[in-house]
C-alpha positions in Angstrom: -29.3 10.4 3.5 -28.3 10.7 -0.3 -27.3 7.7 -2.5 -24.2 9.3 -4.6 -21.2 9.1 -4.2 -20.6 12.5 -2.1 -23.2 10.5 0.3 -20.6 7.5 0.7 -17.5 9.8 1.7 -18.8 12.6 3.6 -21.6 11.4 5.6 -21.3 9.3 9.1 -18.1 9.6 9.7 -18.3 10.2 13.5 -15.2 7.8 14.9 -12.4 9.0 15.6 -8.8 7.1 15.1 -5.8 9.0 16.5 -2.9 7.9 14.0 0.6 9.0 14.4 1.1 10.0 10.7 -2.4 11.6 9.6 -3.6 12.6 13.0 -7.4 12.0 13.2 -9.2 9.3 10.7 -12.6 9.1 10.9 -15.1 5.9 9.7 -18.4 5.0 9.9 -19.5 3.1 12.7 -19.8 0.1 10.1 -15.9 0.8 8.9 -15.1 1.0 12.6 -16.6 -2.3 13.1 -14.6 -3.8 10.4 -11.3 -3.1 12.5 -12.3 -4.8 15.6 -12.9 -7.8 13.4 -11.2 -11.5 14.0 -9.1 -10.7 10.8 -8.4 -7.0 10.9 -7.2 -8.3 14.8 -4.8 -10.4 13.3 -2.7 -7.4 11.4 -2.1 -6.0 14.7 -0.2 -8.7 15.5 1.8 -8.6 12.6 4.9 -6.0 11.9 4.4 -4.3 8.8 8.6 -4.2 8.0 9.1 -7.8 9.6 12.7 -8.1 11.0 13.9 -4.4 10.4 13.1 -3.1 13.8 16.6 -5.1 14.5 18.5 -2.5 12.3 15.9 0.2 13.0 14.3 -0.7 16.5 11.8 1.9 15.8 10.1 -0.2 12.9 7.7 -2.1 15.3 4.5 -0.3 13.2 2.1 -2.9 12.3 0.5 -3.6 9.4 -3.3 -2.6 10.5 -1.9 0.5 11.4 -1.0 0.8 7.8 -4.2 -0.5 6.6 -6.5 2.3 8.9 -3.5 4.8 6.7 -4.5 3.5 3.6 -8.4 3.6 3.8 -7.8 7.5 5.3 -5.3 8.3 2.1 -8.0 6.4 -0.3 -11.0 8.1 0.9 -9.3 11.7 0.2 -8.3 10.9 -2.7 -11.6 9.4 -3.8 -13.4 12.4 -2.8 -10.8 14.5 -4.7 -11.2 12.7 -7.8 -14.9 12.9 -7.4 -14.7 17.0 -7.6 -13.2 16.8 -10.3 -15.3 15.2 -12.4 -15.2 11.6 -11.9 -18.3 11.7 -9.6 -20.2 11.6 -13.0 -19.7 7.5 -13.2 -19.0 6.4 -9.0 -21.9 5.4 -7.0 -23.1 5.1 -3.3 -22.2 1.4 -3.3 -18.8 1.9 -5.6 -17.3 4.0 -3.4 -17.7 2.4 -0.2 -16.5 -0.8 -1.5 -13.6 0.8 -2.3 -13.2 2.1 1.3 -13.9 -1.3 2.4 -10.6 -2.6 -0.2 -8.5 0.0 1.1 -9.0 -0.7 4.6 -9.2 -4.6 3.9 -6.4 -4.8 1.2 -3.8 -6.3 3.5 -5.9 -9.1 5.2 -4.2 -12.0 3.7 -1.0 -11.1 3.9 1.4 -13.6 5.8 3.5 -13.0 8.7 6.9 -11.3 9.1 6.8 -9.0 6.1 7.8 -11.2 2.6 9.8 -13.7 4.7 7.1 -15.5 2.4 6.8 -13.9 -0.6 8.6 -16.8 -2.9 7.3 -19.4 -1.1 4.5 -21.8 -3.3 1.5 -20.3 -1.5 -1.4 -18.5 -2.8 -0.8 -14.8 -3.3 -2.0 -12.7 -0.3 -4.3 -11.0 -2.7 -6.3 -14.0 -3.3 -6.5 -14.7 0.3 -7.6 -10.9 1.0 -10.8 -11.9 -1.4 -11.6 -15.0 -0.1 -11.1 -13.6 4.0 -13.6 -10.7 2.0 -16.4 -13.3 0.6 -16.1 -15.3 3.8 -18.0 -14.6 7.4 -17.8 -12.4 9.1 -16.4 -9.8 6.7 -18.9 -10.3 4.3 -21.9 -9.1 6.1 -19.1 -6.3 7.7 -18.8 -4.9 4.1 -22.6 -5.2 3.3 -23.2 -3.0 6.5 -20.9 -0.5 5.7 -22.6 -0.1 2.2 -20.5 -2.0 0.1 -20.3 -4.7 -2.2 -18.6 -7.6 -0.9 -18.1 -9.2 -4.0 -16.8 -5.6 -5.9 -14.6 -5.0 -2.7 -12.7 -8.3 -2.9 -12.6 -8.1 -6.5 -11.0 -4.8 -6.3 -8.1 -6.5 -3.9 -8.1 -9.9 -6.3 -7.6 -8.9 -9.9 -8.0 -12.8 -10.4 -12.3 -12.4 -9.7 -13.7 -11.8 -13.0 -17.2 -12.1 -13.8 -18.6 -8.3 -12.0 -19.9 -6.5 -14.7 -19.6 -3.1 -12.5 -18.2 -0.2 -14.8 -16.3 0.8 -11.6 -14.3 -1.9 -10.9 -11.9 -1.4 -13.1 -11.1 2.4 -11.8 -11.2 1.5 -8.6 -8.1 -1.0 -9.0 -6.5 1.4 -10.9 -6.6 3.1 -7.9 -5.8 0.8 -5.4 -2.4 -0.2 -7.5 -0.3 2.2 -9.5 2.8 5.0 -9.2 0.8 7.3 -7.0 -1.9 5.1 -5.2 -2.4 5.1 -1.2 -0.8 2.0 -0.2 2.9 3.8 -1.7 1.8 7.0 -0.2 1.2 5.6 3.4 3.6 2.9 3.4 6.6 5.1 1.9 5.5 8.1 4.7 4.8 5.6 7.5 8.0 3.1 7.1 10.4 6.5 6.6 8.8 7.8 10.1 9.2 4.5 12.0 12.6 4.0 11.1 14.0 7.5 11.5 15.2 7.7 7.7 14.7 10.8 6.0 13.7 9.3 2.4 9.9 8.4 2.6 8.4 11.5 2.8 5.6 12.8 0.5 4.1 15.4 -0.2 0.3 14.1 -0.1 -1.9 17.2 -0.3 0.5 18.6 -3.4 0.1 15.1 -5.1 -3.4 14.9 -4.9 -3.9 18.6 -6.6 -2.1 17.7 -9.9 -4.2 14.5 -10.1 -7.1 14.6 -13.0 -10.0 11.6 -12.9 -9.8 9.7 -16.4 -12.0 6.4 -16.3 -10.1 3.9 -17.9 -6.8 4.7 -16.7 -8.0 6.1 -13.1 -6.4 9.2 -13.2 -3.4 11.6 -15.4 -1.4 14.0 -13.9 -0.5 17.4 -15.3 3.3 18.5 -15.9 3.7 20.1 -12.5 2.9 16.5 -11.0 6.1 15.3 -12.3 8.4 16.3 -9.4 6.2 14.3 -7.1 6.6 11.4 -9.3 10.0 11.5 -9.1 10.0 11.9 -5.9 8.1 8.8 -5.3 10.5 6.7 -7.4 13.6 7.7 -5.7 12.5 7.5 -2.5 11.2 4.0 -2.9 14.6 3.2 -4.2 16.5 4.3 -1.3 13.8 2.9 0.7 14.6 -0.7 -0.9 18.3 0.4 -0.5 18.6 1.3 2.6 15.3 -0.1 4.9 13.4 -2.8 3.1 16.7 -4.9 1.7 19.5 -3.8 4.3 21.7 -6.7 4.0 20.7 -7.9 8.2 17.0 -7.4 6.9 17.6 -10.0 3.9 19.5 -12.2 6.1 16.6 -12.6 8.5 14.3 -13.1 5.8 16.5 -15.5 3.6 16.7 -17.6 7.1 13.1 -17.9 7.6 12.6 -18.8 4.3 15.1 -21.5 4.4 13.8 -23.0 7.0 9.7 -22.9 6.1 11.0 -23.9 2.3 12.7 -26.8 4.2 9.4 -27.6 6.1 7.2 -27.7 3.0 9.6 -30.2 1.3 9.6 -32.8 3.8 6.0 -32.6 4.2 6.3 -31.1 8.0 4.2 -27.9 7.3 1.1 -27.9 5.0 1.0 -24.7 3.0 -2.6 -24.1 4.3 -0.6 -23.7 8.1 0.8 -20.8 7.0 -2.7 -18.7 6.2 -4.0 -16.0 8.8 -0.9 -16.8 11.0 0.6 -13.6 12.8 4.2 -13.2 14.0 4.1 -14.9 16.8 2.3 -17.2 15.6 4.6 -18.3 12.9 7.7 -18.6 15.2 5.2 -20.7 17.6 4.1 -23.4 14.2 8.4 -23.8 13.6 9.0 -24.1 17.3 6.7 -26.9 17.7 7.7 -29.0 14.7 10.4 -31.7 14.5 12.9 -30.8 11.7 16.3 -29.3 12.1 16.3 -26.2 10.3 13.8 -24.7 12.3 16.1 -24.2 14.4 16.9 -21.3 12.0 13.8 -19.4 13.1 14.7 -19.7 16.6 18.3 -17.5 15.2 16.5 -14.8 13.6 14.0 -14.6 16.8 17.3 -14.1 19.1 18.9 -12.0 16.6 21.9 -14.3 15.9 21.8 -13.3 12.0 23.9 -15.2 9.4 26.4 -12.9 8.3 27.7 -11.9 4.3 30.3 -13.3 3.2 29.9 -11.8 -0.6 27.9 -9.7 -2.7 27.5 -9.3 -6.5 24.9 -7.8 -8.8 22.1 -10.5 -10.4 23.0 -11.0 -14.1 20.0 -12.8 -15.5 21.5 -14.6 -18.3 24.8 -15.7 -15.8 22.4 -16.3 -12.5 18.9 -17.5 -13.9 19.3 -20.5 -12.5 19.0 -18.9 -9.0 15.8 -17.9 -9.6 14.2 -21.3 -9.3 14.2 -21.2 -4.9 14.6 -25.1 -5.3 17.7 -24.8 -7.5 19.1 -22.1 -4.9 19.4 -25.4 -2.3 21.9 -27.3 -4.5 24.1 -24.5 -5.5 24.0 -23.8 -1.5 25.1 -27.3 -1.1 28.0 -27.1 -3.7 29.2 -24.1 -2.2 29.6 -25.1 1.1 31.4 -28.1 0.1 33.6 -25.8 -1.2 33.4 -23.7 1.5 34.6 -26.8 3.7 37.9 -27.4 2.0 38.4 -23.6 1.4 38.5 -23.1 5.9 39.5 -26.5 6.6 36.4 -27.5 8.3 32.8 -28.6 7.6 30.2 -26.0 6.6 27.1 -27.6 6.2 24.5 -26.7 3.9 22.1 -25.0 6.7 24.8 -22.9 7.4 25.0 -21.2 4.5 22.3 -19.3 1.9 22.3 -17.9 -1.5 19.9 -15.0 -1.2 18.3 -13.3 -4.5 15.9 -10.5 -3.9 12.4 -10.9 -5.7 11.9 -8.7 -8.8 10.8 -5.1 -7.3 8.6 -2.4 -9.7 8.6 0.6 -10.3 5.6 1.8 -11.4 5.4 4.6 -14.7 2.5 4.4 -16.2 0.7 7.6 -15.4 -0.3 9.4 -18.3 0.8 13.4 -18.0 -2.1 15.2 -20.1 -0.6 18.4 -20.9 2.3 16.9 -22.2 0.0 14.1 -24.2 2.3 11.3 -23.1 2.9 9.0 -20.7 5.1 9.5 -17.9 8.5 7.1 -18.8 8.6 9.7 -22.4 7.6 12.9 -20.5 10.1 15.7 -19.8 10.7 13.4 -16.8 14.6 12.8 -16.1 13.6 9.0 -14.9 13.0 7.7 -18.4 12.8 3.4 -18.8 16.5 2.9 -19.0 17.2 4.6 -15.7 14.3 2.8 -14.0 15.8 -0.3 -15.1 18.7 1.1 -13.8 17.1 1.1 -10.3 16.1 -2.2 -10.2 19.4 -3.7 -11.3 21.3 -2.0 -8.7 18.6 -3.2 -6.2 19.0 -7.1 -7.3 21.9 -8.0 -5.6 22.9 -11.5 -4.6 24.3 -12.2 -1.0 25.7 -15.2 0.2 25.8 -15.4 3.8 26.6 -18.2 6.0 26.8 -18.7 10.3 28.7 -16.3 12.2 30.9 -19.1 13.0 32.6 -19.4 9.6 31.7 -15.7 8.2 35.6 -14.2 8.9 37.4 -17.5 7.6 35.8 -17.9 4.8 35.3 -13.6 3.6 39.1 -13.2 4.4 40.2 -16.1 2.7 42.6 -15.3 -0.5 40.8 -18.0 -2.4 37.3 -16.9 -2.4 37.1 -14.7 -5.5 38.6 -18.1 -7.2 35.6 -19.9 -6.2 33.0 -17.2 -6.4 34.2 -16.4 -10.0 34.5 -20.5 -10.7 30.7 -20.3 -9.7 29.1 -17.5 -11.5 30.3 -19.3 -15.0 28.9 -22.8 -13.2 25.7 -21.3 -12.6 25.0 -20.7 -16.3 24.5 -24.1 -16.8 
């Protein structure tokens, strides 16, 4: 057996995965053996879209299924890169490391899809490179050839002190407009939920694609279309799949209720770390605090419903992007919700819910154009990507079923929605 790169992504790959998307994926022994770890176990019990299978019941794909999609799309387009040219500077250990990060890349990441996300806990990247570094994964990686410390370091840009020339390509890799967690999870979410707008054309995107060290790789001109394509399909994705208004309600509930639980000191923030679905709904269920009870909602599918909608203005909302600050305009508004129906809406019963900032990634470099992608012949230029992500960022207020048509019916609530927005740029 050689000790070059060609070595690490050709040779001993005799088991067999049967995936729905890419059809056979093949590891080493030693990869296999990562999977059938204690903490690749866990992502099997976790779905990779959270609470959209109840809008799209088919969305019950999991997030180690993703994972095996992203090591297979990583290795190909590793050993692509490496015919072209970039073999000259990857080595033996390099390149399985970065197998390893593709397959591992997800390990920390909490329950329930990013019911989490804006909670005060440690970034599931950090927890993917400490899960890496600890046993048994550690010695996992080392048998499978790589680096344990270049793999988590790949996942965690926060490691520094790894000298390795390679790193810094390989997270180029990993993260960017056309790297393999978009590709797979773009492909894979479109497929699960019967929506026609994820699809990719992989084998076309990885032709136009041209190894460059510091920046990972360019693209040529007739890569463009598949860049475009990317963009707008993640957009409708977002649109239509990843923030459909019963997908934010469910997540807006769960966070309202762990945010709750971390305040009054009920949950530790460690708790929620290497939890899986169920076992998040099992943590709530068992602890003493009322608004747990919202978890219990979401889990029977009684969904808060939207009472109104309006597009986030920075300089009028910014005050909504402090989560903490969300809670007291939530309890200003349903006071005023009270005297508005004639009866008490508590503050429970009602949520402000602002989207986290989304990105659209445009920082390819087109190399027979010699420039980069946002000033290439491109139609999507930065104005229009902005454009995206301001039609994305919309604010939702939705409150119990029990109040939704008295209160989005009522003649009066423009008044006090309008009253608001000026209030909130205080």
């Amino acid at each position: 057996m050689g000790n070059d790169i060609y070595t690490a992504l050709r040779e001993g790959f005799t088991d067999p995965i049967r995936d729905v998307l890419w059809g056979h994926i093949y590891l080493t022994p030693q990869l296999a053996a990562l999977t059938k770890s204690a903490p690749f176990m866990r992502l099997f019990r976790i779905f990779q879209l959270g609470p959209a299978y109840g809008t799209y019941p088919g969305a019950t794909h999991t997030r180690a299924a993703h994972s095996i999609g992203v090591y297979h799309l990583a290795r190909r387009l590793l050993l692509n890169l490496a015919e072209r040219g970039a073999g000259r500077w990857l080595s033996f250990t390099g390149g399985r490391s970065f197998l390893c990060a593709a397959l591992l890349h997800d390990l920390g990441h909490f329950p329930y899809a990013h019911s989490l996300k804006e909670l005060p806990l440690a970034s599931h990247e950090e927890l993917t490179g400490k899960i890496i570094l600890s046993e048994p994964v550690k010695s996992l990686v080392a048998d499978a050839g790589g680096d344990p410390y270049l793999t988590a370091a790949i996942v965690d840009t926060k490691l520094s002190g790894y000298e390795e020339k390679e790193l810094f390509f390989y997270r180029k890799l990993l993260s960017g407009a056309l790297d393999p967690d978009k590709l797979d999870y773009l492909n894979r979410d479109a497929r699960y939920c019967g929506v026609p707008y994820g699809a990719q054309d992989v084998d076309f995107i990885f032709s136009r694609l041209h190894p460059q060290m510091e920046r990972g790789f360019d693209i040529d001109s007739r890569g463009i279309p598949s860049v475009e394509s990317i963009l707008f399909s993640k957009y409708l994705m977002y649109r239509s799949v990843y923030w459909h208004r019963s997908v934010r309600s469910a997540t807006a509930m769960i966070k309202k209720a762990l945010m709750a639980g971390l305040n009054a000191e009920v949950i530790a923030r460690e708790e929620l770390y290497n939890l899986d679905d169920q076992g998040l709904f099992t943590l709530m269920a068992g602890r003493p605090l009322p608004l747990f009870s919202l978890a219990e909602k979401v889990r029977n599918g009684y969904l808060y419903g939207t009472v109104a909608e309006f597009p986030f203005d920075e300089p009028v909302h910014r005050s909504l992007l402090d989560i903490q600050r969300r809670y007291y305009h939530e309890q200003a508004l349903a006071r005023e919700f009270s005297e508005l129906i004639g009866r008490p809406v508590r503050p429970e019963e009602l949520i402000i819910d602002l989207p986290e900032p989304v990105s659209f990634e445009t920082g390819l470099y087109v190399n027979d154009e010699e420039r980069y992608f946002s000033e290439s012949s491109s139609v999507f230029k930065t104005q229009g990507v902005d454009g995206f992500i301001k039609t994305l960022r919309i604010i939702r207020i939705f409150v119990d079923p029990g109040y939704e048509n008295d209160i989005k019916f009522s003649m009066k609530l423009f008044d006090i929605l309008h009253k608001r927005e000026k209030w909130l740029q205080l």
